[in-house]
C-alpha positions in Angstrom: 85.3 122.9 26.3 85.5 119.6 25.7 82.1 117.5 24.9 82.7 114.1 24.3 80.5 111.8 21.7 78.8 108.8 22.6 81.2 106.6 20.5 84.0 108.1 22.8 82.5 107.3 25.6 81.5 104.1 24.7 85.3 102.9 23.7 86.4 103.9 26.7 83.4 101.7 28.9 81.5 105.0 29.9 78.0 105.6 30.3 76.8 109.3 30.2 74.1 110.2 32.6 71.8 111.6 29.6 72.4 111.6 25.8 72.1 115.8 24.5 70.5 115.8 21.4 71.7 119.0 19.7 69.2 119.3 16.4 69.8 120.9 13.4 69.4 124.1 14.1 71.9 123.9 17.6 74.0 122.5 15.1 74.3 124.7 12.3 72.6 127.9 12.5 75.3 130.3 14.2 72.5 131.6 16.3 71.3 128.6 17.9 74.9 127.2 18.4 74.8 130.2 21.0 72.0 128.4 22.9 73.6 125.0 22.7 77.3 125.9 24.2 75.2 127.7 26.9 73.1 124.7 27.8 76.5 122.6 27.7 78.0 125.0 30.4 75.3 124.7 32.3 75.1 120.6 32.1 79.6 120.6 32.9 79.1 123.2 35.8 76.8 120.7 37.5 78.3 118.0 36.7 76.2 116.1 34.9 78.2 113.0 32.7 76.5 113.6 29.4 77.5 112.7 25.6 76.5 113.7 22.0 75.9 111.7 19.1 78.1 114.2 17.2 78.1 113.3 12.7 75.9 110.3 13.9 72.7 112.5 14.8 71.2 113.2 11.7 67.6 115.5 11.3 64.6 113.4 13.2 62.9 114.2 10.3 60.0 116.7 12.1 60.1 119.1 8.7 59.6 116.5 6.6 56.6 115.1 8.4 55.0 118.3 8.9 55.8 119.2 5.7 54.1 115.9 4.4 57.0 113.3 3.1 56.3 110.8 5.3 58.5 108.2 3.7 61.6 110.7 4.4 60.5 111.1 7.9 59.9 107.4 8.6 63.5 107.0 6.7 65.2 109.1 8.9 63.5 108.4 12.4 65.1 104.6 11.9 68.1 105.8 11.0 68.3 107.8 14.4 66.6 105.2 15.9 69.0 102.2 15.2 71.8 104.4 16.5 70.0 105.4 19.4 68.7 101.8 20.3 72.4 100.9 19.3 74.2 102.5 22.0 71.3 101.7 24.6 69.9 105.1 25.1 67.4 105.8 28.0 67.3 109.7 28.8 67.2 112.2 25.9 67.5 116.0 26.4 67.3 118.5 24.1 66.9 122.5 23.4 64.8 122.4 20.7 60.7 121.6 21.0 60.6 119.7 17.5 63.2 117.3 18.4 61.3 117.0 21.9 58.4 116.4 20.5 59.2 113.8 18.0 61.6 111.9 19.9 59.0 111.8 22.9 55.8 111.3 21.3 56.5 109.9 17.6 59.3 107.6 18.2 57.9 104.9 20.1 55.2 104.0 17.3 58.6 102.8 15.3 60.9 101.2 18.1 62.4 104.2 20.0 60.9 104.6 23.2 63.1 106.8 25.2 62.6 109.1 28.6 63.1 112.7 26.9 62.8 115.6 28.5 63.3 119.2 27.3 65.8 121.9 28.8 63.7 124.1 30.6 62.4 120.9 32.5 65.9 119.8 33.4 66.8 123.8 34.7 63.5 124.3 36.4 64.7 120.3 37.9 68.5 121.5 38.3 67.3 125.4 40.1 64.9 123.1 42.5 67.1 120.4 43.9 70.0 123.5 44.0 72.1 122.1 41.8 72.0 125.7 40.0 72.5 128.5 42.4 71.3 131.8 40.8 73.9 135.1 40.9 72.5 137.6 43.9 71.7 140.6 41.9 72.0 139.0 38.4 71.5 141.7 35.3 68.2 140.2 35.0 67.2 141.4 38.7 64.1 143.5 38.7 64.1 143.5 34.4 60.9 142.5 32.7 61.3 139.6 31.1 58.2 138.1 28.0 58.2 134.8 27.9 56.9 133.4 24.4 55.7 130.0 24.5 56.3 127.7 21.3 53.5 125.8 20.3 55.4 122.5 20.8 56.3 122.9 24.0 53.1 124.8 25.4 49.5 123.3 23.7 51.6 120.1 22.0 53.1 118.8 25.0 51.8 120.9 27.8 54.7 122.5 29.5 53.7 125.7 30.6 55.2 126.2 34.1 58.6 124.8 34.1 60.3 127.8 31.4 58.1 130.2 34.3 59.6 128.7 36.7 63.2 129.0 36.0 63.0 132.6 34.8 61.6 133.6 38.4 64.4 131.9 39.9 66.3 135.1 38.2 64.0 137.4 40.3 63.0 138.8 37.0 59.4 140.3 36.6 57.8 138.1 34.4 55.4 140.3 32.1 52.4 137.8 30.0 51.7 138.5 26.1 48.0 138.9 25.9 48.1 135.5 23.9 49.8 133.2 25.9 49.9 129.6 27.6 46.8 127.4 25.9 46.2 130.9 24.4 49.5 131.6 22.7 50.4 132.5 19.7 52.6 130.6 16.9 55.6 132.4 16.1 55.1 131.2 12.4 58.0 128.5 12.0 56.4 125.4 13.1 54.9 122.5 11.0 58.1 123.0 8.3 56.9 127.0 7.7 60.1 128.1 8.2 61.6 126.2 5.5 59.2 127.8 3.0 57.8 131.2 1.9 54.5 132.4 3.4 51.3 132.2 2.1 49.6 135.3 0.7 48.1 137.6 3.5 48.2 141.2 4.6 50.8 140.3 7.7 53.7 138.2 8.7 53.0 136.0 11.8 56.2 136.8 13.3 56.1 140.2 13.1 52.4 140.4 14.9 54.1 138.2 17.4 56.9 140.1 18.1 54.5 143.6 18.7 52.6 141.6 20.9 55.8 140.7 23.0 57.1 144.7 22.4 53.9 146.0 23.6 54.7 144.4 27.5 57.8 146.4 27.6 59.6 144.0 28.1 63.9 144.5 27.9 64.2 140.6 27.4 62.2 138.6 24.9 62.5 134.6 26.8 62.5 131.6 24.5 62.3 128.1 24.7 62.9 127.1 21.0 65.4 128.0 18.2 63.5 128.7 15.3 60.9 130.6 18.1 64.2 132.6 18.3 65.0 133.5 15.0 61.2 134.5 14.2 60.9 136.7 17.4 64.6 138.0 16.4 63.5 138.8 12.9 60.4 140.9 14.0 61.9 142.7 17.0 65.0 144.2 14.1 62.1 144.5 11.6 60.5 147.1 13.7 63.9 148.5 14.9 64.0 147.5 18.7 67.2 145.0 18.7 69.1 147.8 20.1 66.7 147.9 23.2 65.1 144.8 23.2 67.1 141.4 23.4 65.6 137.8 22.5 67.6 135.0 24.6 66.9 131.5 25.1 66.2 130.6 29.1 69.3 128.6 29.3 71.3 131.6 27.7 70.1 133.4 30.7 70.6 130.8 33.2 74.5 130.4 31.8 75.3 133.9 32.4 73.7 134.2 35.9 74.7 131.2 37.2 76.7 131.4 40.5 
């Protein structure tokens, strides 16, 4: 599959329809990389014209902020921001809640104001206008699917029903967490934690997450966010369930259902 960078399309007089800001972690970590070529399947099978900054999108700095270096993060939130303002930029989306979060709401303070929009947004946009035609009888048909929300996405920025939305379209049966929307639970990787080692305490976060997602009986564990992933991931092996229990991403699920 051939994704082309912004610099391509730009020497050859194109405009893409939406820049795809990959992240760090839909860059690097094998995992993740999973959830990125399945949202970029989805984006060339319905024909949407979009580009990549490829080795010019570097980290938007959300660890370092959250993790208190605000001089790296302001450093680094120009540097994408020059290249972003450079190539005249106007519609962002992206997988991962961090990037979403700080592109949307901490850019514009420093001179990127861009419309960004996350992925489950764009499916939930894609499944209603019918640009994605759901499989009749998917795998997914009549499984129960948990959907975790990340804190980003969910109490940071609101979204609740759009990652809903777009599992129903899979005729699922969607199965709640006891702590979930406004409710929900971290799964313990935000604000840089998953760059660091835990503070003392009897429990690990992820792992109380992950029973609370086991106890539904749910097959499918639904996320929205990679590092969400590889914390729910982590807890469902550490209780010895990833034989019976599988955590996707929602447009991991769309790809493989999709008509």
């Amino acid at each position: 599959m051939k994704v082309k960078t912004m610099a391509e399309m730009m020497a050859v007089g194109e405009t893409p329809e939406v820049l795809f800001w990959v992240g760090c972690a839909g860059s690097f970590d094998q995992r993740a990389q999973k959830i990125t070529k399945a949202f970029a399947t989805i984006l060339d099978k319905v024909g949407i014209k979009f580009a990549i900054l490829g080795k010019e999108e570097a980290c938007t700095g959300d660890p370092a902020r959250r993790a208190g270096n605000e001089f790296l993060f302001q450093m680094m939130a120009y540097q994408n921001i020059q290249v972003l303002n450079g190539y005249g930029i106007k519609k962002i989306v992206t997988t991962c809640p961090h990037c979403f979060n700080t592109l949307k709401n901490e850019y514009p303070e420093l001179g990127g104001t861009y419309e960004v929009i996350h992925h489950t947004s764009l499916l939930q946009q894609l499944i209603d206008e019918g640009r994605i035609k759901i499989k009749e009888g998917g795998e997914f048909k009549g499984k129960k699917i948990s959907y975790h929300d990340s804190c980003y996405l969910g109490r940071a920025n609101n979204i609740y029903e759009a990652p809903r939305k777009v599992l129903e379209a899979l005729d699922a049966e969607l199965v709640e967490m006891k702590r979930c929307r406004t409710n929900g639970l971290c799964c313990g990787a935000g604000g840089a934690q998953m760059f660091k080692e835990d503070e003392p305490g009897n429990k690990r976060i992820n792992m109380d997450r992950a029973d609370e997602a086991l106890e539904t009986g749910a097959k499918v564990i639904a996320a929205a966010c990679p590092f969400c992933n590889t914390m729910m991931t982590d807890g469902v092996k550490n209780r010895e369930k990833e034989n019976e229990v599988a955590v996707l991403d929602i447009a991991e699920l769309i790809a493989s259902n999709m008509q």
